[in-house]
matplotlib code that plots the C-alpha trace (Angstrom):
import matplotlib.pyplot as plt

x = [-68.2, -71.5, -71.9, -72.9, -71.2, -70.4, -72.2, -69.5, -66.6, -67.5, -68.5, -65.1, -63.2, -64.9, -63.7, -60.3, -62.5, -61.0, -62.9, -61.1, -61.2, -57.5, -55.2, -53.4, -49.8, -51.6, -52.7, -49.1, -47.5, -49.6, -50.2, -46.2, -46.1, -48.2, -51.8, -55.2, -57.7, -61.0, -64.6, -66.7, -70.0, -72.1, -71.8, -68.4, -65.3, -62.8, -60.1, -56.5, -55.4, -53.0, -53.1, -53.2, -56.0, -57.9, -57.3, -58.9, -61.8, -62.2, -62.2, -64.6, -67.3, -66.9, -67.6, -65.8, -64.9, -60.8, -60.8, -56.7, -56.7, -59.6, -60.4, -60.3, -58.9, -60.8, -64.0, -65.8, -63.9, -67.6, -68.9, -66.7, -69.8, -73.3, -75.1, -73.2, -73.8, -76.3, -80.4, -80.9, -84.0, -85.2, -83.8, -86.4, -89.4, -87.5, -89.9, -91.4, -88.8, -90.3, -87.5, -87.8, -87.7, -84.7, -83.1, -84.7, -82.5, -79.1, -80.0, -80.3, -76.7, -75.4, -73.5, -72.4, -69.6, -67.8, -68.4, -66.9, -63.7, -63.4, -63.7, -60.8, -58.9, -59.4, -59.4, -56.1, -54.4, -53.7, -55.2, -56.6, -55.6, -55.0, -51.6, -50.2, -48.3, -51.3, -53.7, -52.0, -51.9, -55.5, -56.4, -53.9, -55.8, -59.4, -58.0, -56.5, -59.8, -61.7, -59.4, -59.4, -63.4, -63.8, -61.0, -63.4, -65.0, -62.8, -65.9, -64.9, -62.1, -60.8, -58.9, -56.6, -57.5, -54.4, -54.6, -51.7, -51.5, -50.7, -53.4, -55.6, -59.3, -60.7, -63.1, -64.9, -66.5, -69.5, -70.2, -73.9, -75.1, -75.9, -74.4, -75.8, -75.9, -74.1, -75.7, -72.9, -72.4, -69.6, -68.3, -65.0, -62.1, -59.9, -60.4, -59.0, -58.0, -58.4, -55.9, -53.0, -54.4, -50.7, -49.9, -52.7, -55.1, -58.2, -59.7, -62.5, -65.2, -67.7, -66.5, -66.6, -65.5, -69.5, -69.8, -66.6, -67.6, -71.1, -69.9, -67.3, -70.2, -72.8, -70.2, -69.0, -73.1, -73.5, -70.3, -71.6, -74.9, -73.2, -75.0, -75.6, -76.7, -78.5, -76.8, -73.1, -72.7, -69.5, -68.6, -66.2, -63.9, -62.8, -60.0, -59.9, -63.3, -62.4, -60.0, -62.7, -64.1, -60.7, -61.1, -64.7, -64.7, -61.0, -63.4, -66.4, -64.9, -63.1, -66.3, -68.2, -65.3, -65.3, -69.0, -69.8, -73.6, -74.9, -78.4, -77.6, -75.3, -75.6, -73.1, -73.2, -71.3, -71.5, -74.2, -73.6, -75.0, -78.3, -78.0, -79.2, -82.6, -83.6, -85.7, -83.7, -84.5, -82.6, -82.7, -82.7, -80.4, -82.5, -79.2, -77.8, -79.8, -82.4, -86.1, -86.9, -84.4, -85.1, -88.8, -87.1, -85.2, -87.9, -90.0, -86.7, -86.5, -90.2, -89.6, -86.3, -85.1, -86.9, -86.5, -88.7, -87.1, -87.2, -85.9, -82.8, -82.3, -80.2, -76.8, -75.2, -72.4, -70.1, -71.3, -70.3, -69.1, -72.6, -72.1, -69.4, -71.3, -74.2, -71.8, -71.0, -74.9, -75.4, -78.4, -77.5, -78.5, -77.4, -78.4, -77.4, -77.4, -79.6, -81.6, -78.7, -78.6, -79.0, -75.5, -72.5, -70.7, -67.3, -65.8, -63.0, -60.4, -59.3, -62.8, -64.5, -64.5, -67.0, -67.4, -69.1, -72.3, -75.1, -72.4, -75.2, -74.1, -77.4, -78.6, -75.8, -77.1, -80.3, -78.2, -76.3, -79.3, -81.1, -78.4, -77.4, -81.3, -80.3, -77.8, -80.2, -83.2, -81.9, -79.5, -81.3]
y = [-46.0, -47.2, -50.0, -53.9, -56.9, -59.6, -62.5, -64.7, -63.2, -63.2, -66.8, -67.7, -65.5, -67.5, -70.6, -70.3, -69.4, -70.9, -73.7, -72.9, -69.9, -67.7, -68.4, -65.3, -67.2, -67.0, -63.5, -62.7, -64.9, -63.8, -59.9, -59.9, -61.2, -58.5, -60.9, -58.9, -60.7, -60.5, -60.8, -61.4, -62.8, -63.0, -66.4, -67.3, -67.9, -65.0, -65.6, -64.4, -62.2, -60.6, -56.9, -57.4, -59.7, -57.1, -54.8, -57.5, -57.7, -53.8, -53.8, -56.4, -54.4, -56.8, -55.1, -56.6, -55.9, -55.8, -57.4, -57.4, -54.7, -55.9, -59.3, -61.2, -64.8, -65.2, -65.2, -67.7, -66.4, -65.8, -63.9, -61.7, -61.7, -60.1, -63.3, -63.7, -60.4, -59.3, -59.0, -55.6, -53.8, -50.5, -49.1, -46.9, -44.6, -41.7, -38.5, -36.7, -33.8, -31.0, -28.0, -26.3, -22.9, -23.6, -25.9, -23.7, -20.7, -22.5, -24.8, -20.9, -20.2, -23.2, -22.1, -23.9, -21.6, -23.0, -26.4, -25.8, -23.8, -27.4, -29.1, -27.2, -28.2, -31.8, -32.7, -30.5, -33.8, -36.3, -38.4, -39.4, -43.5, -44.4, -45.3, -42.5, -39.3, -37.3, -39.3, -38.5, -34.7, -34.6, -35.8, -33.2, -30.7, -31.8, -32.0, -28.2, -26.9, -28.6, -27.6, -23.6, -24.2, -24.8, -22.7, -20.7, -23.6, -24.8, -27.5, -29.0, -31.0, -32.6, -35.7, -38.0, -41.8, -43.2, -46.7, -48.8, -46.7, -43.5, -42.0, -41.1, -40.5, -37.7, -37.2, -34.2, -34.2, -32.1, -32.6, -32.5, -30.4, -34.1, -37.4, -39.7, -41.2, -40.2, -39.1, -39.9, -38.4, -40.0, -39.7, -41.1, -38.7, -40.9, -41.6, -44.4, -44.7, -48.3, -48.4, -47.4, -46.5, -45.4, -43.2, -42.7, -39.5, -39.5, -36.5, -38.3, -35.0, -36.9, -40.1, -39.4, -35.5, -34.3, -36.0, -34.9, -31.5, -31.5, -32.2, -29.8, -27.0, -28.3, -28.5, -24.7, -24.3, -25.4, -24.1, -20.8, -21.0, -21.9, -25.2, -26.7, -29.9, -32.3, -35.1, -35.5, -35.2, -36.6, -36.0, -38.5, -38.7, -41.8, -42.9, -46.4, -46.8, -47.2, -50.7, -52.3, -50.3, -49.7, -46.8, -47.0, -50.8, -49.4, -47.1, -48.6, -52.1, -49.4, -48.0, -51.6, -52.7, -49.5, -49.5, -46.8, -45.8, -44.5, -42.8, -43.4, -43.3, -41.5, -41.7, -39.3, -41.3, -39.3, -37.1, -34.5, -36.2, -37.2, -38.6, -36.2, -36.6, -38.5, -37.4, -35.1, -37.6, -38.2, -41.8, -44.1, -47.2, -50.2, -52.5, -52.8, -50.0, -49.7, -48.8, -46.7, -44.6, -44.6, -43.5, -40.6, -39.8, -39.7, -37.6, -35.5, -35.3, -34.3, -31.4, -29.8, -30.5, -29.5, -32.8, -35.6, -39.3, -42.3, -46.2, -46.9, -50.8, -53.2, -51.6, -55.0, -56.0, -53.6, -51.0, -48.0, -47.5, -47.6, -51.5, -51.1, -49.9, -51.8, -54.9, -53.5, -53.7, -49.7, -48.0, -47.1, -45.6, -43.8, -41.3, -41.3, -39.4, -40.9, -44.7, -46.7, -46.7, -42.9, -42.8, -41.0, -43.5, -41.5, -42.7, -44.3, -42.8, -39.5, -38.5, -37.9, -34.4, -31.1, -30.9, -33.4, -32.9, -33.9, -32.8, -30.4, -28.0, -27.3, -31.1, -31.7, -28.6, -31.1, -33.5, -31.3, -30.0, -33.3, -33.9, -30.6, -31.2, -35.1, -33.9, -31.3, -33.1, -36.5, -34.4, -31.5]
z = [-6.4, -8.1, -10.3, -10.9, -10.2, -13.0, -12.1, -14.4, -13.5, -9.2, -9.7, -11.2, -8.8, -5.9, -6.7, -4.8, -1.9, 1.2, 3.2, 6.9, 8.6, 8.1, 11.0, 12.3, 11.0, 7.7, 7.9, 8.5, 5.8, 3.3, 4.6, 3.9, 0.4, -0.9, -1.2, 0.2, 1.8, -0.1, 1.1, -1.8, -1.4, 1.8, 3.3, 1.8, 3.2, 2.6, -0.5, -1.1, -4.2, -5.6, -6.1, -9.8, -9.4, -6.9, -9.9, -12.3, -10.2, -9.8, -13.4, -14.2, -11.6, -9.1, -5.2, -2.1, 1.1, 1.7, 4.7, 5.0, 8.0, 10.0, 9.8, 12.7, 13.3, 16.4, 14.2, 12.1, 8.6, 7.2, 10.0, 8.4, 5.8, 5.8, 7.1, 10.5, 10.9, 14.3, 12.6, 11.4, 12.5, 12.4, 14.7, 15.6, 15.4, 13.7, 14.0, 10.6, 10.3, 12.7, 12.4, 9.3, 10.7, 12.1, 9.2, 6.2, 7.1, 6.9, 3.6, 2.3, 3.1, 1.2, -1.7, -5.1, -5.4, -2.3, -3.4, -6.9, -5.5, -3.0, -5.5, -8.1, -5.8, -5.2, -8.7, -9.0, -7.5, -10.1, -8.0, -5.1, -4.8, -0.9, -1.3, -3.6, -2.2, -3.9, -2.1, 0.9, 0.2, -1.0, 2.7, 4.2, 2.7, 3.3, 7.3, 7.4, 5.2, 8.1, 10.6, 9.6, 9.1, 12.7, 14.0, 16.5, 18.0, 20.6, 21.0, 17.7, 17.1, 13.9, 13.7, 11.6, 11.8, 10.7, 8.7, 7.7, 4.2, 3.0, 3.2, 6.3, 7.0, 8.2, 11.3, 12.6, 15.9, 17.0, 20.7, 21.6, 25.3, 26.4, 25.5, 23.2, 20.2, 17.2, 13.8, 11.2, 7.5, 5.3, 1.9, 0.3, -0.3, -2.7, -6.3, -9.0, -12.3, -13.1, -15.8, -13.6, -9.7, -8.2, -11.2, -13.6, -13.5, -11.7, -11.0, -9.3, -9.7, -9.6, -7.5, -5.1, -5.4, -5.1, -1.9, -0.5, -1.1, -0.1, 3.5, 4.0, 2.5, 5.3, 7.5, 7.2, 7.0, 10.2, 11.9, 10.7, 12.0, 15.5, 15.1, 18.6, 18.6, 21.3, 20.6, 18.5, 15.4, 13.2, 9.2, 8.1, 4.9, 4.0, 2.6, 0.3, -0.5, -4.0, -2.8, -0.9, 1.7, 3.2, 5.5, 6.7, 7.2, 10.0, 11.7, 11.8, 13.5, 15.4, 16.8, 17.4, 19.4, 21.6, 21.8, 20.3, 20.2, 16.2, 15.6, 12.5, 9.4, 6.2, 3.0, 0.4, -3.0, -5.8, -5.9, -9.2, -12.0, -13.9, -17.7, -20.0, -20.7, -17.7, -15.0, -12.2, -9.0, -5.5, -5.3, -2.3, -1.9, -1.6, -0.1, 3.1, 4.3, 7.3, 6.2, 8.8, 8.1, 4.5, 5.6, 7.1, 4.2, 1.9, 4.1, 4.6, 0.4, 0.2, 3.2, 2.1, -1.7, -4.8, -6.2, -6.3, -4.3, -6.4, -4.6, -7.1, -8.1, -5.4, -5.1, -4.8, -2.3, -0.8, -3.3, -0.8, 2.6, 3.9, 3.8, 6.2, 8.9, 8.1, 8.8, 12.5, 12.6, 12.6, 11.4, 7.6, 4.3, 1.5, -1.4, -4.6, -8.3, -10.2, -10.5, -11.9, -15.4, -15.2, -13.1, -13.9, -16.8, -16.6, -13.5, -12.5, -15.2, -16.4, -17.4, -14.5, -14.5, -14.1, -17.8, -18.9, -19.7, -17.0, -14.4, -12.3, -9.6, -8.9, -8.4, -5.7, -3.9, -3.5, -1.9, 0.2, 1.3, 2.4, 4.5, 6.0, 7.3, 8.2, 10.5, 11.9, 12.4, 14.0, 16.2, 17.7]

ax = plt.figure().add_subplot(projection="3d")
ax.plot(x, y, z, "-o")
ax.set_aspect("equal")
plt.show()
């Protein structure tokens, strides 16, 4: 999900934002009429809406968190936002990339014709919204493909991470020959059509399809390879990105609260397309990101892809599930199609398919081959 907030329509939506922090009677009440729980604007006070108004917002290109699930009454209600949020820093001195006799060998093996036969299939669901049956069976099927994929590793396991909706994210665990830190790569698995999210078509090739896709090709990639690593590795599909965040803000809280330690977190959201024309680039999200790990991921760019990096614009508030993590205070960043403006213009409807033209297999091998070399290079 890529695009820019309306400044007119986010400033009249955050008039009805609350002054008090939500009590947990609240919460309930409200939870059980059907209103979500919107975080809007960093520093603000979270506000209630309908669903048809969390709709109107969607549609009027206005991000948020839906902070429904995990918001927590013990808290200030706006350290639920950006600004209470711990300092991020760099979180450290990540080293050039230093294996590319080892990584150049398996980027090889990466093939466009997996990624299109995953991807037939995901856009074969008429859609992918988080609370639809189809939504649902799209996650099924990314779990058993993952399941099959890693079917001789007895090392490997793949999980379900259940939410209070239909449809559940997806996690794959890579243990490393010591403990430590994890190195994270996430995309969204669900998809929206704006016009009518339960029912309406929304192939979602695109959005965020590509992404989906690129990780389960790196992750058969590795698999194959009999990829090792120092340190554990995780892929994550999420569900409800497209709603507010929905399944990555679950797991990330879910990881804070357990302590869990992250090297670092990568998302992949939408990474097939480049307007016709323009120049063919792997751009860098500028928001909510870490700059040392940027600096890796441009020198990462420049080592492994054929394509040139370029710093896209400010994605703006809970653009991508990046932001989630970044709000647990994880080391984060994100690539992305094109400089905005240059973006894919068909999502979020029945448009958003392979055929429309600057829809390029080859430009999300780039992408998938960046962070098939991510993985390898912050975890061995």
């Amino acid at each position: 999900m890529k695009f820019l907030s309306s400044c007119l329509f986010a400033a009249a939506a955050l008039s009805s934002v609350c002054a008090a922090p939500v009590t947990t009677q609240e919460l309930a009440d409200m939870a059980a009429k059907g209103y979500r729980l919107l975080d809007l604007e960093e520093g603000a006070a979270p506000v209630w809406k309908t669903e048809e108004e969390k709709l109107d917002l969607l549609r009027n290109k206005v991000h948020f968190f839906d902070v429904t699930e995990v918001y927590d009454p013990s808290e200030e209600a706006t350290c639920n936002s950006i600004a209470c949020m711990s300092v991020h820093l760099s979180c450290c001195t990540v080293p050039a990339p230093s294996h590319s006799s080892q990584v150049t060998p398996i980027l090889k093996t990466l093939s466009t014709s997996n990624m299109q036969s995953y991807l037939s299939i995901l856009t074969s669901y008429n859609n992918r919204y988080y609370t639809s049956s189809t939504g649902k069976a799209a996650s099924q099927w990314i779990f058993d493909t993952i399941t099959q994929l890693a079917a001789d590793r007895d090392d490997i396991t793949v999980t379900k991470f259940n939410h209070s909706w239909q449809q559940f994210s997806v996690v794959a665990h890579i243990p490393g020959k010591s403990s430590g830190a994890l190195t994270v790569l996430g995309a969204h698995e669900d998809s929206i059509n704006l016009n009518s999210p339960s029912s309406g078509r929304a192939p979602g090739a695109d959005d965020d399809g590509s992404g989906t896709v690129n990780l389960i090709e790196i992750f058969r990639a590795l698999v194959a390879a009999d990829f090792q690593p120092s340190t554990p590795v995780e892929f994550h599909w999420y569900s409800g990105e497209e709603a507010g965040l929905l399944g990555s803000q679950d797991i990330a809280k879910s990881y804070k609260s357990k302590g869990t330690s992250i090297k670092a977190f990568l998302e992949l959201d939408m990474t097939a397309y480049f307007a016709p024309g323009s120049k063919e680039v792997i751009a860098l999200e500028a928001d909510y990101i870490d700059s040392g790990l940027t600096s890796f991921l441009k020198q990462l760019v420049d080592a492994y892809s054929t394509l040139d990096w370029a710093m896209d614009t400010a994605c703006g508030y809970a653009c991508s599930d990046h932001a989630s993590w970044y709000k647990q205070g994880y080391t984060t960043g994100m690539l992305y199609e094109a400089i905005t403006g240059d973006d894919n213009p068909n999502i979020h409807g029945s448009g958003d398919l392979t055929s429309v033209k600057g829809f390029s297999w080859s430009h999300s091998l780039e992408f998938a081959k960046v962070a098939l070399a991510y993985v390898y290079e912050l975890s061995i």
